[in-house]
VEXTOR-265227 format. One record per residue (C-alpha): x, y, z; residue in one letter. Coordinates in Angstrom, 1 decimal, padded with zeros to 4 digits. Each point is the difference from the previous one (the first is absolute). Example, Ala and Ser with C-alpha at 12.3 -4.5 7.8 and 13.67 -1.06 7.14 Angstrom:
<zagus>
012.3,-004.5,007.8,A
001.4,003.4,-000.7,S
</zagus>
This chain:
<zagus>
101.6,076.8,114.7,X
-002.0,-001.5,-003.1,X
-002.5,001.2,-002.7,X
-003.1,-000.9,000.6,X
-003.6,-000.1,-002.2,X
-003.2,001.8,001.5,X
-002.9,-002.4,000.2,X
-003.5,000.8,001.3,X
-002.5,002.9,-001.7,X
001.7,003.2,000.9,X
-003.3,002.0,000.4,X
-001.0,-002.8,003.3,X
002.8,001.9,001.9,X
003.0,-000.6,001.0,X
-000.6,-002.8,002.8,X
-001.5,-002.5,-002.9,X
003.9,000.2,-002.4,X
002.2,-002.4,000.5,X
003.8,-000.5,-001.3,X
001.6,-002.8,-002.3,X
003.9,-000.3,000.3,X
000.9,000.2,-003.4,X
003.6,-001.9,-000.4,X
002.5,002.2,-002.1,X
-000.9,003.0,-001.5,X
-003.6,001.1,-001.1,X
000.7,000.3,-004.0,X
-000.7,-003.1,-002.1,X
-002.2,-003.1,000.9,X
-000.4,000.1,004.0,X
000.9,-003.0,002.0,X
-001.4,000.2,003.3,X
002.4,-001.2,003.7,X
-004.0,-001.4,001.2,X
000.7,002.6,002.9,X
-003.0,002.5,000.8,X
-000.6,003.0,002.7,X
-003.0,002.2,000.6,X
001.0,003.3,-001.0,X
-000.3,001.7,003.1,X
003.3,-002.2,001.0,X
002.1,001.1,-001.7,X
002.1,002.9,-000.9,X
-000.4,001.4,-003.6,X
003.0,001.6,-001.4,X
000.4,001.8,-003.1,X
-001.5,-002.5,-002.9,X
003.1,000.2,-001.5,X
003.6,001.6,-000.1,X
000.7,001.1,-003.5,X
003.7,000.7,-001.5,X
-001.4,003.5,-000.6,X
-003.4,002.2,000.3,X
-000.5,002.0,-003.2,X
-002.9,003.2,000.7,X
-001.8,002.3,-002.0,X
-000.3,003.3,000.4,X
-002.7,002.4,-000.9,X
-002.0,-002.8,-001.3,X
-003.6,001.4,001.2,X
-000.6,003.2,-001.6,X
-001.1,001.5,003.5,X
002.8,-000.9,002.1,X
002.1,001.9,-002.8,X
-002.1,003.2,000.2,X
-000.5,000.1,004.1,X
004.1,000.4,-000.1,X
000.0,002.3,-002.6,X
001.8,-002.3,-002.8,X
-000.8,-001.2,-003.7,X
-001.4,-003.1,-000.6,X
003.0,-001.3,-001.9,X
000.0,-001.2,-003.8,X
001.1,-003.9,000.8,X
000.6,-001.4,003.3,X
002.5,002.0,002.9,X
001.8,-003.2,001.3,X
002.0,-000.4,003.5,X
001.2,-002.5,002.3,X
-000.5,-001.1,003.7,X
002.6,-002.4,001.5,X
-001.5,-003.6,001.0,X
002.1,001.5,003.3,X
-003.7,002.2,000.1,X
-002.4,-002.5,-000.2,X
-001.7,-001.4,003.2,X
-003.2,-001.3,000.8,X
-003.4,-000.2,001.3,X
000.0,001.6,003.6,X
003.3,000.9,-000.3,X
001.2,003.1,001.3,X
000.3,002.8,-002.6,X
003.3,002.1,001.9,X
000.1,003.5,000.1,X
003.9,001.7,-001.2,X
001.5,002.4,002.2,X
000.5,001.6,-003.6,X
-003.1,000.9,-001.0,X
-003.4,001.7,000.7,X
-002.4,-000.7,-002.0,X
-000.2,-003.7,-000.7,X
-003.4,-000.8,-001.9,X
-001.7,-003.4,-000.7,X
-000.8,-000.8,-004.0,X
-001.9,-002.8,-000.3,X
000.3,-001.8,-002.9,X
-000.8,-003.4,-002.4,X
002.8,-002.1,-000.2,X
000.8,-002.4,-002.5,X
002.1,-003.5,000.5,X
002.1,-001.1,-002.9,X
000.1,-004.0,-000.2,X
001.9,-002.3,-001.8,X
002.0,000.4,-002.5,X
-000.1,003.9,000.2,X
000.1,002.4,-002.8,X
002.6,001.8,-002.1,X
-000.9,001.9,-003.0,X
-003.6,-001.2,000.2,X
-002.7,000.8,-001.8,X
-003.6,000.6,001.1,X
-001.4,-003.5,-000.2,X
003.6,-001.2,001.7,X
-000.3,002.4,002.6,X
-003.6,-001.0,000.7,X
001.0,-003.7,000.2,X
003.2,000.9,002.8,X
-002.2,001.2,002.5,X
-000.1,-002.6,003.1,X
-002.7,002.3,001.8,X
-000.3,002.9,001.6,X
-000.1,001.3,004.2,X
-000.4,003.3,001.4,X
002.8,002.3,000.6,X
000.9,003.3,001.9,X
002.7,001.9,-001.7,X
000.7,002.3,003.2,X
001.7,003.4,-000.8,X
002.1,002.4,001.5,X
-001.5,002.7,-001.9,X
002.2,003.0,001.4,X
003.5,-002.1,-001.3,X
-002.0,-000.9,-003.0,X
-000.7,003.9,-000.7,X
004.2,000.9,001.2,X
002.1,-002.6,-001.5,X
-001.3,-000.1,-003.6,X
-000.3,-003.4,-000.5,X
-001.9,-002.3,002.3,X
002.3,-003.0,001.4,X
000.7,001.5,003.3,X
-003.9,001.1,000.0,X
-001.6,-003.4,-000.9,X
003.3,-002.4,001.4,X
-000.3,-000.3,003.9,X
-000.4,-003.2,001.3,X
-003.6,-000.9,000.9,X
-000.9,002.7,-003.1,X
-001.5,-002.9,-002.0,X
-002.8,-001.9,001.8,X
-001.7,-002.9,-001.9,X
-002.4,-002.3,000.6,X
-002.0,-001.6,001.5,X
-000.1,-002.8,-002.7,X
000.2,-000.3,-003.9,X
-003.2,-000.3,-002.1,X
000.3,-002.2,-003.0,X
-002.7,000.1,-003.2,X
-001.0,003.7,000.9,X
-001.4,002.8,-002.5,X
001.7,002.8,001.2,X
-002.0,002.1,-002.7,X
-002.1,002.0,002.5,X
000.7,-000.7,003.6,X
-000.8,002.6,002.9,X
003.4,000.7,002.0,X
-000.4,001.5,003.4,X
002.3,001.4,002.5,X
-001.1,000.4,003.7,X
001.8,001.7,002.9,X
-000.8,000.4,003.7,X
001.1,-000.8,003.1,X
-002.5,-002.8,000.9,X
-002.5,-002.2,-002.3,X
-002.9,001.8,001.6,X
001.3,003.1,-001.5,X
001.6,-000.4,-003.5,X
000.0,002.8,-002.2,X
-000.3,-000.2,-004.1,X
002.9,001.5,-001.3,X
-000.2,-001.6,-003.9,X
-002.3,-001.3,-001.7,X
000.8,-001.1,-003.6,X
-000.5,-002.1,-003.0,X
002.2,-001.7,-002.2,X
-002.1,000.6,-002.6,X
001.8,003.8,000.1,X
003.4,-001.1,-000.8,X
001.5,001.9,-002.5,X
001.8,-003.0,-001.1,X
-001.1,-003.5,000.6,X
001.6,-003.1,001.6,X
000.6,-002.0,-003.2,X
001.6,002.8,-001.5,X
002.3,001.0,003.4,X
001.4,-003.7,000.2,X
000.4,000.2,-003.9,X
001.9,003.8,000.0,X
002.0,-001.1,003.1,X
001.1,-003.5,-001.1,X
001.7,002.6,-003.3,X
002.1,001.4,002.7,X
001.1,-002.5,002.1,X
-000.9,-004.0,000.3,X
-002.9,-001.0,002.7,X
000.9,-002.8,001.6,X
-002.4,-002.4,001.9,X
-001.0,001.7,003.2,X
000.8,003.5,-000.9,X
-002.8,002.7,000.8,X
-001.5,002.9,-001.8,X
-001.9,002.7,001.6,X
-002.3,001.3,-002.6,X
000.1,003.7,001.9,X
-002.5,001.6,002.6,X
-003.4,002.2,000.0,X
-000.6,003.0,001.1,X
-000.1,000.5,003.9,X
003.5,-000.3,001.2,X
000.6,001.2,003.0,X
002.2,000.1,003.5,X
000.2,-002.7,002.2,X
001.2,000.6,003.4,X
001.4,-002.3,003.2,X
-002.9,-001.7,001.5,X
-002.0,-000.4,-003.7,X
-001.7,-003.2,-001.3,X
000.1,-000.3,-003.7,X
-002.0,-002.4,-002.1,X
-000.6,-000.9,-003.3,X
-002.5,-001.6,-001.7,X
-000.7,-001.0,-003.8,X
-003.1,-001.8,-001.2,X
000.6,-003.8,-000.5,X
003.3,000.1,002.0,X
-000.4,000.6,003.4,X
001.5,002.8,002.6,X
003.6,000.9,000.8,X
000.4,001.4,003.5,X
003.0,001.6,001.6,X
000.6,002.0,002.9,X
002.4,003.1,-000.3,X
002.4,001.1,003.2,X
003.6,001.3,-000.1,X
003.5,-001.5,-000.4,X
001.5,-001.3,002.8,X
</zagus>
């Protein structure tokens, strides 16, 4: 298991990307092993495991009103264990607990080196590594009965990320789109967003966040959802995909 860097032009497909074994870790000047794969070789896990994932809720006014809450004055903030997070084509599990688990797909932002505490705008701006796409999967019925949301948004396999992160991005206006279906002949638009509708933006969620606790390099934000939640069921394949990213895909069945 080893980072990696993407190269080959992402919009040729994926049978023209290839992977450079990056030695170490990905944050600072990369030195490369001189080892390379075609991508379809080999296995892509989560980009990275952060120390903690830090989401935003009610962040697109939409999402807000289509569950019948506020859009709230400055950012609703919760956490999903790094116990949650799994990766592309991994298999989002089902609780016995629950049911009504629902997909969110969201932008997610990668905090590099040396992380932030009490930053400020222009600090925040400069400690984001990149950013991947993320699924911030929710048992909605817990969410609705416990009254706070770590049983609802903590499962394992409740955090899909992936499939790689995107460095240099403006994440200003980017389409996000969530897909379910049970085959890829038959994929059905569930949201369809832009970030351009955030209530608040990702300079100033890395900035408010790093006020309450210190980001360190790897941790995650989920900048919150769009409208379109909804159920996903044993036998679903979820995907999402942000412009100038690429496509997270994971298929959904039970616990064992």
């Amino acid at each position: 298991m080893s980072f990696g860097a993407v190269e080959g032009e992402a919009e040729a497909g994926p049978q023209g990307l290839t992977i450079a074994e990056i030695e170490g870790h990905p944050f600072g000047n990369l030195s490369f092993s001189g080892a390379r794969w075609a991508l379809s070789d080999v296995r892509l896990l989560s980009p990275i495991l952060p120390s903690k994932v830090v989401c935003v809720g009610r962040n697109y006014a939409d999402h807000a009103a289509e569950l019948g809450n506020e859009v709230p004055k400055e950012p609703l903030l919760f956490l999903k264990p790094s116990t949650s997070v799994i990766g592309p084509r991994d298999a989002i599990r089902l609780p016995i607990f629950s049911k009504q688990v629902e997909h969110e797909a969201e932008l997610a932002v990668v905090i590099g080196a040396p992380g932030a505490r009490r930053a400020d705008r222009a600090a925040a701006e400069r400690a984001i590594f990149g950013y991947t796409c993320a699924n911030d999967v929710t048992a909605r019925d817990l969410q609705r009965s416990d009254g706070q949301w770590t049983r609802a948004k903590g499962f394992d396999s409740f955090c899909p990320i992936g499939p790689w992160i995107t460095t240099g991005l403006d994440v200003s206006d980017l389409e996000i789109r969530c897909e379910v279906g049970r085959n890829p002949e038959e994929m059905e638009v569930r949201q369809l967003g832009r970030t351009k509708d955030m209530v608040f933006d990702v300079p100033g969620l890395v900035s408010y966040i790093s006020h309450v606790m210190t980001l360190l390099p790897g941790d995650v934000v989920l900048t919150g959802t769009p409208a379109g939640v909804s159920p996903l069921v044993e036998g679903d394949t979820v995907t999402v995909r942000i412009d100038g990213i690429g496509e997270l895909t994971n298929p959904v069945v039970p616990v064992a």
